[in-house]
C-alpha positions in Angstrom: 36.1 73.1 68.7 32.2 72.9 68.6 30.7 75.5 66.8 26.9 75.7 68.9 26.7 76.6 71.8 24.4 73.9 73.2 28.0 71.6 72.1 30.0 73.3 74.3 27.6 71.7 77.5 26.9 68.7 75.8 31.0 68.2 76.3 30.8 69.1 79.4 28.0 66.6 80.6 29.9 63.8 78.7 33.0 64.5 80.7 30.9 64.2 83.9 29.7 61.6 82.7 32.9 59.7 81.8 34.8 60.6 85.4 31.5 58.9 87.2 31.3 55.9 84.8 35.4 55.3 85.9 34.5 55.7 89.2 32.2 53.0 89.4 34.3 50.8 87.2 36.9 51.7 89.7 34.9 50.1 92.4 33.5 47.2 90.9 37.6 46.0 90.5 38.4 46.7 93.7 35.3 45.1 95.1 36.4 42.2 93.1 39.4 42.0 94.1 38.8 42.1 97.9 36.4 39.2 96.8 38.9 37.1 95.5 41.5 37.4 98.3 38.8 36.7 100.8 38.4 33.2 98.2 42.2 32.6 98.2 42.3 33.0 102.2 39.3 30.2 102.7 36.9 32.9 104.2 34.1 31.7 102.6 31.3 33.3 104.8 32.7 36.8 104.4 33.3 36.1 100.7 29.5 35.4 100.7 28.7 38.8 101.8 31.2 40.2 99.4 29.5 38.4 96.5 26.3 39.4 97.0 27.5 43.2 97.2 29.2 42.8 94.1 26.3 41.7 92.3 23.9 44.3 93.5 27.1 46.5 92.3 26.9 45.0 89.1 23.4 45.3 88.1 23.3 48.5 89.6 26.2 49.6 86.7 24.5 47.2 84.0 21.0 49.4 84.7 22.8 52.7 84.3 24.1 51.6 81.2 28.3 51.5 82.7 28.5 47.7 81.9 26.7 46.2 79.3 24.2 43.4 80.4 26.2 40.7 79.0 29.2 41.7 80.8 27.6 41.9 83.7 25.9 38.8 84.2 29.7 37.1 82.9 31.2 38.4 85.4 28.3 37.0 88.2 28.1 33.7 86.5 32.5 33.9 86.9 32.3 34.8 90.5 29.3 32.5 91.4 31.9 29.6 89.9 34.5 30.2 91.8 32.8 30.6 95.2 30.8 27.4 94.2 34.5 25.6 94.5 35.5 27.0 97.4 
């Protein structure tokens, strides 16, 4: 257990922090995964408007710091690939 008392908030905040970092992680793979489907089903034009809210998803999570920058932009260079060969 923390001994100061300034610990005992700084676990708090990191807690909050954690449960909002899942949630967006949460989204971004089921985002992706409705992006997908619409890609298996041949929808390409509503896959296109998926995509691009993904991405804005993305960087929004790499700027907060919930994905790291590299993972981020391998994940839009993956996605950009596979609506490319659709």
């Amino acid at each position: 257990m923390p001994i100061l008392h300034a610990s005992y908030k700084d676990i708090k905040q990191s807690a909050k922090r954690g449960l909002r970092n899942q949630s967006v992680k949460s989204e971004l793979k089921t985002e992706t995964k409705k992006f997908l489907d619409l890609i298996s089903s041949k929808k390409t034009d509503e896959a296109k408007k998926q995509l691009t809210y993904l991405i804005t998803q993305l960087d929004k999570a790499q700027s907060k710091g919930i994905v790291h920058k590299n993972t981020a932009s391998r994940k839009i260079s993956r996605l950009m690939k596979k609506i490319k060969a659709a």
